[in-house]
VMD Tcl script that draws the C-alpha trace (Angstrom):
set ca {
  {0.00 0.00 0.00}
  {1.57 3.27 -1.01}
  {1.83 5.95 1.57}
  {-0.25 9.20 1.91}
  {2.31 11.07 4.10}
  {4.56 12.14 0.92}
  {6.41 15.45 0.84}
  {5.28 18.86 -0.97}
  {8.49 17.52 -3.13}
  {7.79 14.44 -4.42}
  {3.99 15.51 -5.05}
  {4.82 18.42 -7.45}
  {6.63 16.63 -9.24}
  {9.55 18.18 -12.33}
  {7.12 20.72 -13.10}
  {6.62 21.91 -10.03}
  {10.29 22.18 -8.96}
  {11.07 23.91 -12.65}
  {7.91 26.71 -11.56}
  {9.59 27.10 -8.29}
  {13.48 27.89 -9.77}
  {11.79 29.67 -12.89}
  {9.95 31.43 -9.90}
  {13.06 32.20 -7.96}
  {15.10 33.25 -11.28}
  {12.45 35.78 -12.16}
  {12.63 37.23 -8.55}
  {16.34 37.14 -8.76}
  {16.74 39.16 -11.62}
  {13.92 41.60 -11.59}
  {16.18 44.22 -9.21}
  {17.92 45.89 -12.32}
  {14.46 46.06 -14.34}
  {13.34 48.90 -11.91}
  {14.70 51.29 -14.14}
  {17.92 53.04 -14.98}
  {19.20 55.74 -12.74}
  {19.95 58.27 -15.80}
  {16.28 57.78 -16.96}
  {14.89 59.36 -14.04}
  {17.88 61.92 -13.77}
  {16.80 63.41 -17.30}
  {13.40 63.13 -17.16}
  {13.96 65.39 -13.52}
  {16.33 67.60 -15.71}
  {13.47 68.26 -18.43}
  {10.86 69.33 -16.09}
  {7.57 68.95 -14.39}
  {5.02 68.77 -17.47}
  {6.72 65.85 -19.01}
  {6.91 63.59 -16.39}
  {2.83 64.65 -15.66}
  {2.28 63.74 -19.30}
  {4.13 60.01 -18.55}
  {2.22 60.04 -14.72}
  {-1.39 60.79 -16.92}
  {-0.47 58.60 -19.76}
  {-0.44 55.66 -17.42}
  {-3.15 56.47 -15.34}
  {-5.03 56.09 -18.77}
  {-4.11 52.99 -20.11}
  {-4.66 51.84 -17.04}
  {-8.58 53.37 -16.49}
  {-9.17 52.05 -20.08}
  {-9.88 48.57 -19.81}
  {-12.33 48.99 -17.25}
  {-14.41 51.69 -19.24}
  {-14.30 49.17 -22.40}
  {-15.58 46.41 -20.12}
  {-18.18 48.56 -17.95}
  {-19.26 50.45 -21.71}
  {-19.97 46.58 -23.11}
  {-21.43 45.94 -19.97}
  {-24.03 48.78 -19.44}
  {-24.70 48.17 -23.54}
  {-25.90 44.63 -23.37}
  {-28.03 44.99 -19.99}
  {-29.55 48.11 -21.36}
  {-30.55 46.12 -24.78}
  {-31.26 43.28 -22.50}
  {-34.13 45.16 -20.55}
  {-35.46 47.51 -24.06}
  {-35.89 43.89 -25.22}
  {-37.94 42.62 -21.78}
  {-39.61 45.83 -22.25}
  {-40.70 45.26 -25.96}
  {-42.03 41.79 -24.76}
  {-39.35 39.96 -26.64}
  {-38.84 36.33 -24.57}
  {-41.64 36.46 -23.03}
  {-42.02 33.11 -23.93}
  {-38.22 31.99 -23.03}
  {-38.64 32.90 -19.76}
  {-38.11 29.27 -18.98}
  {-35.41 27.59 -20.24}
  {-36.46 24.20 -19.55}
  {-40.03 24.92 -21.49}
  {-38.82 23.22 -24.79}
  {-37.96 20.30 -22.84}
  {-41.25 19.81 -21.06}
  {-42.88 20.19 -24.24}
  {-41.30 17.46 -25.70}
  {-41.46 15.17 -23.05}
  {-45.61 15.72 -22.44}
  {-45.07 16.66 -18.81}
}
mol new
graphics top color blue
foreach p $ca { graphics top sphere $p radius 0.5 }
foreach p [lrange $ca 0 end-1] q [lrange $ca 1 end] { graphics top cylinder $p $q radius 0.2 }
display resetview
């Protein structure tokens, strides 16, 4: 009978142990992707407005996914309920209704 008491080790396996050093790697080398010290030092030296223009330029691609998603969003419940309104499935209210049909029940 094979034992249940086996270590996190042996139960993740190669894959697991090459995500954990591919993990550790990433970590590792991520300290001299913060940046280069004469980016910051010219972008200081060039003034205020053009590191605003980076600062707002971020904060918008960042804002624009969510107004996609909420735009689709608010566009297909307010077609949803025009479509209620209009009395358009009405008779799909139940989804199962085709099925009873069919059966006789």
């Amino acid at each position: 009978m094979q034992s249940c008491d086996r270590g996190l080790w042996s139960r993740m396996g190669i894959a697991g142990l090459r995500g954990v050093v591919a993990l550790a790697l990433t970590v590792a080398a991520s300290a001299p992707a913060w940046g280069c010290p004469g980016c910051k030092e010219s972008l200081a030296a060039q003034g205020g407005d053009l590191a605003a223009g980076y600062n707002y330029s971020i904060l918008f691609m960042m804002g624009m996914p969510f107004l996609l998603l909420g735009a689709g969003s608010l566009a297909m419940v307010l077609s949803v309920r025009r479509a209620r309104a209009a009395g358009f499935g009405a008779a799909h209210d139940d989804p199962f209704s085709a099925a009873r049909e069919s059966v006789g029940a």
